[in-house]
C-alpha positions in Angstrom: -29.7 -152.9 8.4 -29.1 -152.2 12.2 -26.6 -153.3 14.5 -27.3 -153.1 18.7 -23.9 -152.1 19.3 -23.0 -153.2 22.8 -18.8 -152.4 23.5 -16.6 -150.5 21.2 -14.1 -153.3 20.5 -14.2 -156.8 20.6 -12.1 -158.2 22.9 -10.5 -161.7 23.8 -11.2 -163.3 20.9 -15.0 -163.1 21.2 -16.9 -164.5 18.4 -20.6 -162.4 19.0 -19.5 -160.1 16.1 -22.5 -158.0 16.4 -22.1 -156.8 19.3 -19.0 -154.8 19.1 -18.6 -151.4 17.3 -15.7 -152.3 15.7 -17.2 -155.5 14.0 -20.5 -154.9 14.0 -20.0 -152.6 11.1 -18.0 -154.0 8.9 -20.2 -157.3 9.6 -23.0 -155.6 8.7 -21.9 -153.6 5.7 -20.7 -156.6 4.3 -23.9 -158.8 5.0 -26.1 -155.7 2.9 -23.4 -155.7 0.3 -24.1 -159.6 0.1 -28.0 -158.6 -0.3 -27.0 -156.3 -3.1 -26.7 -153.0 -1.7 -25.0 -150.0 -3.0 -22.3 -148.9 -0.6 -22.7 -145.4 -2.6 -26.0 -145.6 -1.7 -25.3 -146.3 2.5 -26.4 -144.1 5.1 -26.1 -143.8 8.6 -27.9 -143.4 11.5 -26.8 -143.3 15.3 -29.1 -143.6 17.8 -28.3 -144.6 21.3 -25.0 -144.2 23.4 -27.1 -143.3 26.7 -25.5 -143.7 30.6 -28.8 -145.6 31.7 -27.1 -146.7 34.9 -25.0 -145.7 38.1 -21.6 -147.1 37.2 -19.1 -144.2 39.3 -16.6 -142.7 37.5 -14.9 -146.3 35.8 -14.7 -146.4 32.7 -18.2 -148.7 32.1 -20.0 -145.2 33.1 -19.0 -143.5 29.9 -19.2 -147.3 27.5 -22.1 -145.6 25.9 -19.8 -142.5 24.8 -17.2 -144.7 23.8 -19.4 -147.1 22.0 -20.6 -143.6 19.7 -16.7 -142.7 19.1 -16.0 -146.5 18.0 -19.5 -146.7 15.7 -18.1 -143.1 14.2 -15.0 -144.2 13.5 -15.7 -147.5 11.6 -18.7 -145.3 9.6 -15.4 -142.7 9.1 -13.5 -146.3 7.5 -15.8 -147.7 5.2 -16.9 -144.4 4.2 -20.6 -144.1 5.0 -22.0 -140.9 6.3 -23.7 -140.2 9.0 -26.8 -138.4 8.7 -28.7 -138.6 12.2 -27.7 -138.6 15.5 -29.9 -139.1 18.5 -26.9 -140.0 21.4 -26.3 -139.8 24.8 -28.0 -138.8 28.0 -29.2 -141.2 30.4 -32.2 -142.6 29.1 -32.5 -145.8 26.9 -34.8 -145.2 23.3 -36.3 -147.8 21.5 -36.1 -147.9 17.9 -38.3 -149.5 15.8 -36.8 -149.8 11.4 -38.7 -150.5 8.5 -36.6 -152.8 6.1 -39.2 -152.1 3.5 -39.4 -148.6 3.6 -36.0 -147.1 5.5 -38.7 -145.4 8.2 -37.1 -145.3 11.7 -39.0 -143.9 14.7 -37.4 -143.0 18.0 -38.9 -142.9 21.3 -36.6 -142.0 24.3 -37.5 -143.6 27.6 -38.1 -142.0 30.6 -35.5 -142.3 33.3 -36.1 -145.1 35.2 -34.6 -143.0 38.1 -32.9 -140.1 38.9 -29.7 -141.5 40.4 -27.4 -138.5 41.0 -26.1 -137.6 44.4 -27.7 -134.7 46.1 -25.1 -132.9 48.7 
C-alpha cells in the first residue's frame, strides 16, 4: 500500500483521511489488514519529506520534516518497521510501486530552482 502523506495531523475535522500522517496510516494498515495482510509481515518505506518551495522561516517551510516525524511516529504505534528512507532535501521524487511484486523505484527530481538568497 502507499499513502501520499500531505500534513502531519488532521485538523478541523477534515474528512480526506489520506492525506494526513496521522490517519493515513492507520487508514491504510487497516484497509491491507481488510485485504488480508499480515501485520507481522508489514514493512515500511519512507520516501519523500522534501522543502520543494520558498516558504521563509514559518512553519510550512519545514511541513515536509514534520510530515517524516508524524509518518515515524504512527509506524512507531502500530508497530511496523521501517526499513528505507529516502527524506528530505529540496527536490520532489516520484515513486512508482508494484502491488504485484513489492518493487519500488525512486527517482528524485531536479530542483526546479535554486531559490536561496545570495548576500
Amino acid at each position: 500500500g502507499l499513502a501520499h502523506i500531505m500534513l502531519p495531523e488532521r485538523r478541523n475535522n477534515d474528512e480526506a483521511t489520506g492525506k494526513y500522517a496521522d490517519s493515513a496510516v492507520p487508514a491504510l494498515l487497516a484497509r491491507m489488514a481488510s485485504s488480508g495482510s499480515r501485520h507481522g509481515a508489514l514493512q515500511a518505506m519512507l520516501i519523500g519529506g522534501a522543502q520543494m518551495f520558498p516558504m521563509g522561516t514559518s512553519a510550512l517551510a519545514a511541513i515536509g520534516d514534520q510530515n517524516v516525524v508524524a509518518a515515524r511516529k504512527a509506524l512507531k504505534e502500530s508497530r511496523i518497521p521501517i526499513i528505507y528512507e529516502e527524506i528530505g532535501g529540496k527536490a520532489g521524487r516520484s515513486v512508482v510501486f508494484d502491488n504485484v511484486t513489492g518493487q519500488v523505484s525512486v527517482k528524485t527530481l531536479k530542483a526546479i530552482a535554486s531559490w536561496e538568497r545570495e548576500s
